[in-house]
ZATORSE-358641 format. One line per field, with one value per residue (C-alpha): y, x, z. Coordinates in nm, 3 decimals. Last residue first. Example, Ala and Ser with C-alpha at 12.3 -4.5 7.8 and 13.67 -1.06 7.14 Angstrom:
BEGIN
north = -0.106;-0.450
east = 1.367;1.230
up = 0.714;0.780
This chain:
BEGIN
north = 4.592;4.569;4.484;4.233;4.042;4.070;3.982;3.640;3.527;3.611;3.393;3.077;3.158;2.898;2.594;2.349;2.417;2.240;2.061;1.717;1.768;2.018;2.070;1.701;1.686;1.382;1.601;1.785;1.600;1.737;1.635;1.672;1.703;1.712;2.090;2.059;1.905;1.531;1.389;1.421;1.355;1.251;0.988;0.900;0.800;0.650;0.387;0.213;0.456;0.493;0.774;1.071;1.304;1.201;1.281;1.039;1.023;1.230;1.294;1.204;1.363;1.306;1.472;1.225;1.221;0.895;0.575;0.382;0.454;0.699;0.906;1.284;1.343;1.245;1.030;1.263;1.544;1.752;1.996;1.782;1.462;1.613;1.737;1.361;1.216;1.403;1.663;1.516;1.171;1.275;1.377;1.045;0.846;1.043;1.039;1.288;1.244;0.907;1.144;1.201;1.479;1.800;1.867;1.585;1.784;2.021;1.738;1.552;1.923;2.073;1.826;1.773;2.186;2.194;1.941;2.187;2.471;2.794;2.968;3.297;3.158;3.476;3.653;3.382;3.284;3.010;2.681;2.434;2.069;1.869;1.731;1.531;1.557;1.177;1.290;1.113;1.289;1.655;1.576;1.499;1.802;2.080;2.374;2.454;2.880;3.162;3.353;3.458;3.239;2.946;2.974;3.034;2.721;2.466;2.594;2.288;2.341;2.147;1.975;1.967;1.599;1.761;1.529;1.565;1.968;1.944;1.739;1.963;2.264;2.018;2.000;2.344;2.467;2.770;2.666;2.602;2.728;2.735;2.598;2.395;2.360;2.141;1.825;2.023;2.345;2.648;2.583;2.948;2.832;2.618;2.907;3.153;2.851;2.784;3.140;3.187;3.269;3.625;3.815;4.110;4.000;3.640;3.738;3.954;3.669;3.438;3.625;3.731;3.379;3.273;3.131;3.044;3.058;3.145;3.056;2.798;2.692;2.428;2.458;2.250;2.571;2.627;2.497;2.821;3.084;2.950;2.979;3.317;3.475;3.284;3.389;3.788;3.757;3.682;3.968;3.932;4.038;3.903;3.574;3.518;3.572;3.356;3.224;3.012;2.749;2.516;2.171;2.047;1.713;1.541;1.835;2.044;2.190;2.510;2.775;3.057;3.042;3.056;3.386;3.545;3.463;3.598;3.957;3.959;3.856;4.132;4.415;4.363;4.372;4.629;4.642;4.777;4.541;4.597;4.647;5.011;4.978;4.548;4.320;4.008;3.778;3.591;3.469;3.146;2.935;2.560;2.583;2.291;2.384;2.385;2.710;2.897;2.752;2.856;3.225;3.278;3.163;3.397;3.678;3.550;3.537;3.891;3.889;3.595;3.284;3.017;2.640;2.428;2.171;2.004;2.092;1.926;2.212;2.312;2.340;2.542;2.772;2.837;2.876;3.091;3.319;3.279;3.425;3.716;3.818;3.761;3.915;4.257;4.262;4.193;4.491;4.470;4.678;5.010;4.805;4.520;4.710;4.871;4.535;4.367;4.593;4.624;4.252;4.129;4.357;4.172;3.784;3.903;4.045;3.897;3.925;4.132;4.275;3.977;3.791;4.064;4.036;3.658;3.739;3.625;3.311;3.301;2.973;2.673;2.318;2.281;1.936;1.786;1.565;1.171;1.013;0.871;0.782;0.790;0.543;0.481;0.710;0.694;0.930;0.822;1.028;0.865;0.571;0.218;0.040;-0.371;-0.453;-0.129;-0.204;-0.532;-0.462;-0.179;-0.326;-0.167;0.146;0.153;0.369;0.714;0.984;1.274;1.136;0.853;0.752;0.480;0.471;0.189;0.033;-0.103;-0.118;-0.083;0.073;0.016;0.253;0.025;0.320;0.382;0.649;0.490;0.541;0.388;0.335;0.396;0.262;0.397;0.711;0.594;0.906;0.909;0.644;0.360;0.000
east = 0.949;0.801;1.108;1.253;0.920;0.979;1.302;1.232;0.975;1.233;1.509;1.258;1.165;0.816;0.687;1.032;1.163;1.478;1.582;1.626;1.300;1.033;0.687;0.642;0.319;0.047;-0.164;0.113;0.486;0.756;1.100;1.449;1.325;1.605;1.597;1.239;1.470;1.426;1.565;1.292;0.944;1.097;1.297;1.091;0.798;1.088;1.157;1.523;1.671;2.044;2.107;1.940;2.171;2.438;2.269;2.164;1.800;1.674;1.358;1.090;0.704;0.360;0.062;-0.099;-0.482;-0.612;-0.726;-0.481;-0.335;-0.015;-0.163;-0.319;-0.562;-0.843;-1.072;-0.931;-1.050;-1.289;-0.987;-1.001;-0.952;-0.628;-0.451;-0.541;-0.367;-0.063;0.096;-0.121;-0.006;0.323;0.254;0.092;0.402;0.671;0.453;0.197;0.184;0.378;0.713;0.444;0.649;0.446;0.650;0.626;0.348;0.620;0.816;0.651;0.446;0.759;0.908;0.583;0.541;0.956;0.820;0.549;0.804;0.595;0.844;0.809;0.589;0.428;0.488;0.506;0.161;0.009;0.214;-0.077;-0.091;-0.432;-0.585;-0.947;-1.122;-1.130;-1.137;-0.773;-0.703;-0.785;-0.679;-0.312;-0.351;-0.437;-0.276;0.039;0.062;0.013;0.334;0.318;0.630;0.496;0.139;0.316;0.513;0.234;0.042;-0.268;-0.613;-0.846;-1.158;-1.535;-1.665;-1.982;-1.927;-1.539;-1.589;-1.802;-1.604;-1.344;-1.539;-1.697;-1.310;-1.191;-1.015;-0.719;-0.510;-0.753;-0.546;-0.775;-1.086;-1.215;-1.584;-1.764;-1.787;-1.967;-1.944;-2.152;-2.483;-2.447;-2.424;-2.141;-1.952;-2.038;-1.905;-1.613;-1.514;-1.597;-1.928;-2.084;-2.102;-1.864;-1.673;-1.667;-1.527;-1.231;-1.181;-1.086;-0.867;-0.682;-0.628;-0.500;-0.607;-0.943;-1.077;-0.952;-1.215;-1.218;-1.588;-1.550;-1.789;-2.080;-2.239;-2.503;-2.325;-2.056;-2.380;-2.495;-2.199;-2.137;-2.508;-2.483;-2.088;-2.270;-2.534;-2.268;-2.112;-1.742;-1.365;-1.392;-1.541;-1.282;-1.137;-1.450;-1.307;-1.488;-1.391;-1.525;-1.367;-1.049;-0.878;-1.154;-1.429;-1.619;-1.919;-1.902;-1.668;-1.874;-2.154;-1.879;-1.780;-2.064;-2.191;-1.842;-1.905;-2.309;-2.150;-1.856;-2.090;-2.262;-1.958;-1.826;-1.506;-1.250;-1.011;-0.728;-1.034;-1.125;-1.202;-1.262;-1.516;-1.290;-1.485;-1.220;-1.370;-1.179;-0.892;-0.772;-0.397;-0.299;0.017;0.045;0.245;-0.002;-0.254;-0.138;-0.059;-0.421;-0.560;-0.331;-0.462;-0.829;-0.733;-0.727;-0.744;-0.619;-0.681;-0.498;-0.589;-0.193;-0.097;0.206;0.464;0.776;0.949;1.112;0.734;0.596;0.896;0.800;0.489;0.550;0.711;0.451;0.222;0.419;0.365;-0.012;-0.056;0.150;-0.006;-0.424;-0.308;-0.167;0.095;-0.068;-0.332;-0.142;0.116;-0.190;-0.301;0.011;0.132;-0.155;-0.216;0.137;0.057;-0.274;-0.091;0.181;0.558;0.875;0.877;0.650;0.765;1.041;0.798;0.552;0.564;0.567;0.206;0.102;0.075;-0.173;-0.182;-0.345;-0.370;-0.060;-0.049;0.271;0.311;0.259;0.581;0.864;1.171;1.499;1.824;1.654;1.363;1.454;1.193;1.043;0.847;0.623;0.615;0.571;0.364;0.330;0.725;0.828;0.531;0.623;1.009;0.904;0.670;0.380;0.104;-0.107;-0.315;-0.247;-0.439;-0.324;-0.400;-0.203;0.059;0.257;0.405;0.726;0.865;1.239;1.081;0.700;0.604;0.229;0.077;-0.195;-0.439;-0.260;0.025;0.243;0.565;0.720;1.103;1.274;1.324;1.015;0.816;0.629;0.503;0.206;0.109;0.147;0.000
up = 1.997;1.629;1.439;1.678;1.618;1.214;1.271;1.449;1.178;0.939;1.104;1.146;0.753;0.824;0.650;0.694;1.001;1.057;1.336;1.199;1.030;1.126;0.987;0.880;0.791;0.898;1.043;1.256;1.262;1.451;1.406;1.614;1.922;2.242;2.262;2.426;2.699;2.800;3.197;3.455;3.258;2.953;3.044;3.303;3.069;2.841;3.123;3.117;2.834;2.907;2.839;2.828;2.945;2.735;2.416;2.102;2.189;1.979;2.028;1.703;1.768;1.626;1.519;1.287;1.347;1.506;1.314;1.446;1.730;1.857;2.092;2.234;1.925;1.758;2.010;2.295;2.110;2.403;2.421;2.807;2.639;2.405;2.747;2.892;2.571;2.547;2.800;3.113;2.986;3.038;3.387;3.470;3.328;3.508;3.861;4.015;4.391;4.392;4.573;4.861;5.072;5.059;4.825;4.514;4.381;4.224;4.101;3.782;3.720;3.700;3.430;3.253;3.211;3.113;2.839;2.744;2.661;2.529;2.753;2.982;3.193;3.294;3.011;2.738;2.794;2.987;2.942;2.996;3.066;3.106;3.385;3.385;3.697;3.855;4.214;4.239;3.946;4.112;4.438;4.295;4.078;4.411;4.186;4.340;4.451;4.254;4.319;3.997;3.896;4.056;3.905;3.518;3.619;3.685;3.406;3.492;3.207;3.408;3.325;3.364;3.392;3.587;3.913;3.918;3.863;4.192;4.323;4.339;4.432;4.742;4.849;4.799;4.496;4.482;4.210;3.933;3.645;3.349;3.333;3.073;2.986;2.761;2.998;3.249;3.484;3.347;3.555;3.684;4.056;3.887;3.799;4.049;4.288;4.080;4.084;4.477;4.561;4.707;4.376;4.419;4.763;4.693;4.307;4.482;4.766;4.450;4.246;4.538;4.679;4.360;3.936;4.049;3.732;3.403;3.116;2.806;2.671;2.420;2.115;2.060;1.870;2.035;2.317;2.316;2.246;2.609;2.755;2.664;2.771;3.112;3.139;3.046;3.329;3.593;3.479;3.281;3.375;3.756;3.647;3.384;3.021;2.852;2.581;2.302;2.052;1.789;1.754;1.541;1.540;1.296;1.241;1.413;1.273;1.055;1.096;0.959;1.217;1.465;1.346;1.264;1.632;1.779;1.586;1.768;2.088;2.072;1.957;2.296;2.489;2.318;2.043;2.010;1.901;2.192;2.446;2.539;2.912;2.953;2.966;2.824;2.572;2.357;1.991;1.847;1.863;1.853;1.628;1.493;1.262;0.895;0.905;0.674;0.854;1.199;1.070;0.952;1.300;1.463;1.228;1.323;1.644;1.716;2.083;2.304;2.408;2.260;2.290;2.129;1.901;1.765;2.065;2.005;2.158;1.854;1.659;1.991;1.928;1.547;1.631;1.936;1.693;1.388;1.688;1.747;1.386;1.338;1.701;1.537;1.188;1.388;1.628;1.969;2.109;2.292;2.433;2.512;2.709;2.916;3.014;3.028;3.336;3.579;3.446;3.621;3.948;3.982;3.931;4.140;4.004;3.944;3.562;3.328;3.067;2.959;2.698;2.592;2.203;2.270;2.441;2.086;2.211;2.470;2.626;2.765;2.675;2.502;2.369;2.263;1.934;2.067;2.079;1.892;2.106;1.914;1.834;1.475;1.395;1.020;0.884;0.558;0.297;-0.041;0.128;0.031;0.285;0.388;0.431;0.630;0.837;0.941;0.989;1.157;1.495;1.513;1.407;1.137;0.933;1.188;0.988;0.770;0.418;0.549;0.771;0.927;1.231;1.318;1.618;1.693;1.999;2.069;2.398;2.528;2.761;2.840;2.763;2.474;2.518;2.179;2.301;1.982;2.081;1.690;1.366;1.151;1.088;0.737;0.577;0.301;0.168;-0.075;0.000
């Protein structure tokens, strides 16, 4: 049979639920799906393909899953440091408002693009404004961008628009993207509880399932965050949120660092999940997001980078790293192991996009985002367990391809759909 790409030679770390490993394994691909997936001499003998990667001596992987993030905040990276989550939006705000325009986001975004792509990072949910020049930039780099319309109640937004001119522009918008479709769903932001009425989350979430599109919102993000919503509404974020009948499979919170107990089961009982930015809370001064509570409560837990302000990288494997050890403080080193926080990056990140059948593993009939590390480094030999490999030894510098819907985007460290030093001198132009 001829197709498309045939990945074959290396460790396939295939994140099925068994969490099978085939060595000396082999992916083959078609037409942008996964048509087989096993051992290479095999599949090398049933395809002929029109590509090949020779995978031999690396660890092919399910492409990363960035499950939060606002990517053009690459034009931001450095403006912010060492400062609280309310000091940190005293000073983005006002830089965003003076930066932003649908030229600028497109450019920053072809940035974190081309970082994502490095980092072995073959999808990512962005909130942020103009995303239809984000949007643009994603296609034209082949990359798996899930966007849509952000509502933030804000003083003279970036886009200017009004609340009420915002719902009628986010209709049109969703109207013209159809139904989903195989690794893609509709998408809509909510910024928070303390940017938005109670009355205006209702209106939101109600044009989001219309449309079966995922809702995406901050909430809960610190202590200050929280007592601010108590004191305006009288409920904490997930309370309001809940109270508002807005928790359920369809909705994805961002953050959840300050949860109580009934708040956890809440989002347990409702199947709403969590976006985790382990190092964006750190570096605010957030706090540790209660994960271990979280899965043991069965809430599904995805990774998240947050934007390149407050995390300062778009580096998903540094998320896996910190998100291995972080819950290891309070003395439990089984609190979130090597194999759990992978997952989190692949396959649990895809389930809570809603695209767990699509994305987030290496099995047949799923959409070909995939990943090749290299292997061939000191640090990361020898390879007894590649879920602890990765978790506690891999950098993002350690991918050599990247593979989105079946197209390789980088190979052996070379982007192939985007001018890596243009793309970096058209951001050094504009700040």
């Amino acid at each position: 049979m001829n197709i498309d790409l045939l990945v074959h030679g290396g460790a396939v770390l295939t994140v099925d639920e068994a969490g099978s490993v085939v060595h000396d394994g082999a992916v083959a691909v078609h037409e942008g799906e996964i048509v087989a997936v096993g051992p290479a001499e095999e599949l090398c003998t049933r395809f002929t393909a029109e590509e090949s990667i020779d995978s031999g001596g690396c660890l092919v992987l399910p492409g990363l899953v960035n499950t939060h993030t606002h990517l053009a905040m690459t034009l931001l990276r450095g403006r912010a440091d060492d400062v609280t989550l309310q000091e940190f939006l005293e000073r983005v705000l006002p830089a965003e408002a003076e930066l932003l325009a649908p030229k600028n986001v497109a450019a920053a975004v072809r940035l974190a693009i081309a970082e994502s792509l490095r980092a072995g990072v073959t999808s990512a949910l962005d909130m942020y404004w103009f995303h239809e020049a984000a949007e643009r930039a994603a296609r034209e780099a082949g990359w798996r961008l899930h966007s849509g319309p952000t509502f933030m109640d804000v003083p003279e937004p970036p886009d200017g628009l009004a609340y009420e001119q915002r719902h009628a522009w986010a209709r049109r918008d969703l109207e013209a993207r159809g139904a989903a479709h195989a690794g893609r769903r509709p998408v809509v932001f909510a910024h928070s509880t303390y940017t938005l009425s109670p009355d205006q989350l209702t209106e939101i979430a109600a044009l989001a399932r219309e449309f079966g599109a995922l809702l995406h919102i901050h909430a809960a993000e610190n202590a200050t965050e929280v007592a601010t919503v108590e004191e305006r509404y009288g409920k904490r974020p997930v309370e309001l949120l809940s109270s508002l009948g807005l928790l359920g499979p369809d909705l994805l919170l961002a953050h959840a660092v300050d949860l109580t107990g009934p708040e956890i089961a809440a989002l347990a009982r409702t199947g709403t999940s969590v976006a985790h930015c382990p190092v964006s809370n750190l570096k605010l001064g957030c706090g540790i997001a209660p994960v271990p509570r979280l899965l043991s409560a069965g809430v599904t837990v995805g990774l998240g980078t947050d934007g390149a302000v407050s995390s300062n990288s778009l580096d998903v494997l540094g998320a896996v790293r910190q998100a291995a050890l972080v819950h290891k403080a309070d003395g439990d080193p089984t609190a979130v192991g090597a194999e759990q926080a992978v997952r989190m990056a692949t396959i649990e990140g895809a389930r809570a996009l809603g695209l767990g059948e699509h994305l987030g593993s290496l099995e047949t009939g799923k959409r070909a985002d995939l990943i090749v590390l290299d292997l061939n480094a000191p640090h990361l030999r020898p390879l007894h367990d590649p879920w602890s490999t990765l978790a506690y030894a891999a950098h993002s510098a350690d991918v050599r391809d990247t593979v989105v819907d079946g197209r390789v985007l980088m190979r052996d460290r070379e982007l192939r759909t985007l001018d890596e030093r243009a793309v970096i001198a058209d951001l050094e132009a504009l700040v």
